[in-house]
LODRENDREN-819636 format. One record per residue: residue in three letters; residue number from 1; x, y, z of N, C-alpha, C in turn. Coordinates in steps of 0.2 Angstrom, whole numbers, plus 5000, padded with zeros to 4 digits. Layout:
# LODRENDREN-819636
ALA,NUM,X,Y,Z,X,Y,Z,X,Y,Z;
...
***
This chain:
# LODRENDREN-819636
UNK,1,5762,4593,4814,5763,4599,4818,5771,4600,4818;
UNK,2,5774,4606,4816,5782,4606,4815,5783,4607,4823;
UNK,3,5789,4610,4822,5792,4611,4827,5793,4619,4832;
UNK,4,5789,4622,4825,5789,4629,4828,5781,4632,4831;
UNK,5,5777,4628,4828,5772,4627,4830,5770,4624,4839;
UNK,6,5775,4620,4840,5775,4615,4846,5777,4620,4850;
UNK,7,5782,4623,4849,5786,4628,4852,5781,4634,4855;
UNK,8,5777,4638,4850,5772,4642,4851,5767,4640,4855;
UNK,9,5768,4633,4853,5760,4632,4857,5761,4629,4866;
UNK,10,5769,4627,4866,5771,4627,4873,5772,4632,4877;
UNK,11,5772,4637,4873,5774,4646,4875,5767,4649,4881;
UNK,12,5761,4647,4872,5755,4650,4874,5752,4646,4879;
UNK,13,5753,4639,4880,5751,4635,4886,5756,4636,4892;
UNK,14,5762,4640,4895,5765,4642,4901,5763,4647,4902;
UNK,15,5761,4652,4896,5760,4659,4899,5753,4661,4901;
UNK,16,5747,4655,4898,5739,4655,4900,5742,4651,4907;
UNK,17,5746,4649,4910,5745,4643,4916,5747,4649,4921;
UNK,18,5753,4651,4918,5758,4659,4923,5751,4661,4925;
UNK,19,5748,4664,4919,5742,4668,4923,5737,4669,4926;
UNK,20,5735,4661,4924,5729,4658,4929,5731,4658,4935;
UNK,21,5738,4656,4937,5739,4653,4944,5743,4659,4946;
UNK,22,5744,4666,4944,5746,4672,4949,5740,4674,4950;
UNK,23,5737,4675,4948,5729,4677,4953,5728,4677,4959;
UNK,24,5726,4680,4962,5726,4676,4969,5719,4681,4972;
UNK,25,5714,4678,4976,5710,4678,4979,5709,4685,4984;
UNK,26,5706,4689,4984,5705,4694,4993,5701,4693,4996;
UNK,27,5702,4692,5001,5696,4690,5005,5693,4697,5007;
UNK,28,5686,4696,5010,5682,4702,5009,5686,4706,5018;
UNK,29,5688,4703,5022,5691,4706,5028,5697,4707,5026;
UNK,30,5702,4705,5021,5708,4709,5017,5708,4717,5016;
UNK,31,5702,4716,5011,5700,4722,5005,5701,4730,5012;
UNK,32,5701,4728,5016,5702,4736,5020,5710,4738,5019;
UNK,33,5716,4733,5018,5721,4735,5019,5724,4737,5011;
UNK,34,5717,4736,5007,5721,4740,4999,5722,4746,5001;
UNK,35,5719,4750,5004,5718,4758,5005,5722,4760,5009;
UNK,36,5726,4755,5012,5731,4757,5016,5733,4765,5014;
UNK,37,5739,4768,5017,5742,4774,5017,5751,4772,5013;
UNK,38,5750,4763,5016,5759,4760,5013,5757,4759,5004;
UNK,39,5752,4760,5000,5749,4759,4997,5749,4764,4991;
UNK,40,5748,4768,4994,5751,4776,4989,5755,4777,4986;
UNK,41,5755,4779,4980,5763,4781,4978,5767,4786,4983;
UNK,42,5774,4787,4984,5775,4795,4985,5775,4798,4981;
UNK,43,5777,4807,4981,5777,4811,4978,5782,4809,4975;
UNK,44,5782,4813,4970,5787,4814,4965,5793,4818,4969;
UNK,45,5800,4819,4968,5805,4822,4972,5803,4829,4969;
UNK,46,5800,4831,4964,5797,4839,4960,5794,4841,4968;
UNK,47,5787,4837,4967,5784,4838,4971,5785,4839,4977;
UNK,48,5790,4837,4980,5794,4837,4986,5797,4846,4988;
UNK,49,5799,4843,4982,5804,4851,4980,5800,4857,4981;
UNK,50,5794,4855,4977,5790,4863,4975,5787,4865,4982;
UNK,51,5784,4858,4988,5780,4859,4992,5786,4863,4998;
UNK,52,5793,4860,4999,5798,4862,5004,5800,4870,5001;
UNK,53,5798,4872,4994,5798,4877,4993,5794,4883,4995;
UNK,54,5787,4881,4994,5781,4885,4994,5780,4885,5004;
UNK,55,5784,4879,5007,5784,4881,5013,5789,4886,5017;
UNK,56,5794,4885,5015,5798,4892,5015,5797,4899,5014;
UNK,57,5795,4897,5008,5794,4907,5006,5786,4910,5010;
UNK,58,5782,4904,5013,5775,4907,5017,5780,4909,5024;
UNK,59,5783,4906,5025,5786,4906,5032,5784,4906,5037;
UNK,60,5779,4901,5037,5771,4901,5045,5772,4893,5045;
UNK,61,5776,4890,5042,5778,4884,5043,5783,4880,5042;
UNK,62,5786,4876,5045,5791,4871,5047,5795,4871,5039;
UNK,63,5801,4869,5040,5804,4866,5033,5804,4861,5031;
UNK,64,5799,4855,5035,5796,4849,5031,5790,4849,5030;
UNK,65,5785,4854,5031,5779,4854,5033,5776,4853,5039;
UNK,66,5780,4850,5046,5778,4847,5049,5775,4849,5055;
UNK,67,5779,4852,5058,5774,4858,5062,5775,4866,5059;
UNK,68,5769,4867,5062,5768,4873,5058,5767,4878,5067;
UNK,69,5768,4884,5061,5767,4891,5068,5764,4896,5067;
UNK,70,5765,4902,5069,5761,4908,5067,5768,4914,5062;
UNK,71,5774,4910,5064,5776,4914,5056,5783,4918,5064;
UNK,72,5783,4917,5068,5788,4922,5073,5793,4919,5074;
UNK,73,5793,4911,5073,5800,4908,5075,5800,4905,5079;
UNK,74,5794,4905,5084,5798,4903,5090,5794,4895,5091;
UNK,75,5790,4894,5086,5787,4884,5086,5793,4883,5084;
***
């Protein structure tokens, strides 16, 4: 066996070992917190943009979506 050989095969025995041992286990009372809401990507800043858009020109609600009203000003 040369030496590059030994090399590759140290490479592929660290990168199967990386593998096996990042794994890691969930327990079935974890598995609620994958669906979390911290868990979502955000929006895209587009998507930000287009929705802070689309709120403005309705004019029946807030300028971050947040509270909303009937469009008079006065929420």
């Amino acid at each position: 066996m040369d030496a590059r050989t030994r090399i590759c095969a140290r490479l592929l025995l660290l990168f199967t070992a990386g593998s096996l041992f990042s794994c890691q286990t969930v327990h079935e009372y974890n598995k609620m917190y994958l669906n979390d809401a911290e868990m979502v990507l955000n929006a895209r800043k587009v998507q930000k943009t287009e929705l802070n858009f689309l709120l403005y020109r309705e004019g029946a609600s807030g300028a971050n979506g947040g509270k909303t009203g009937g469009g008079c000003g006065c929420n």
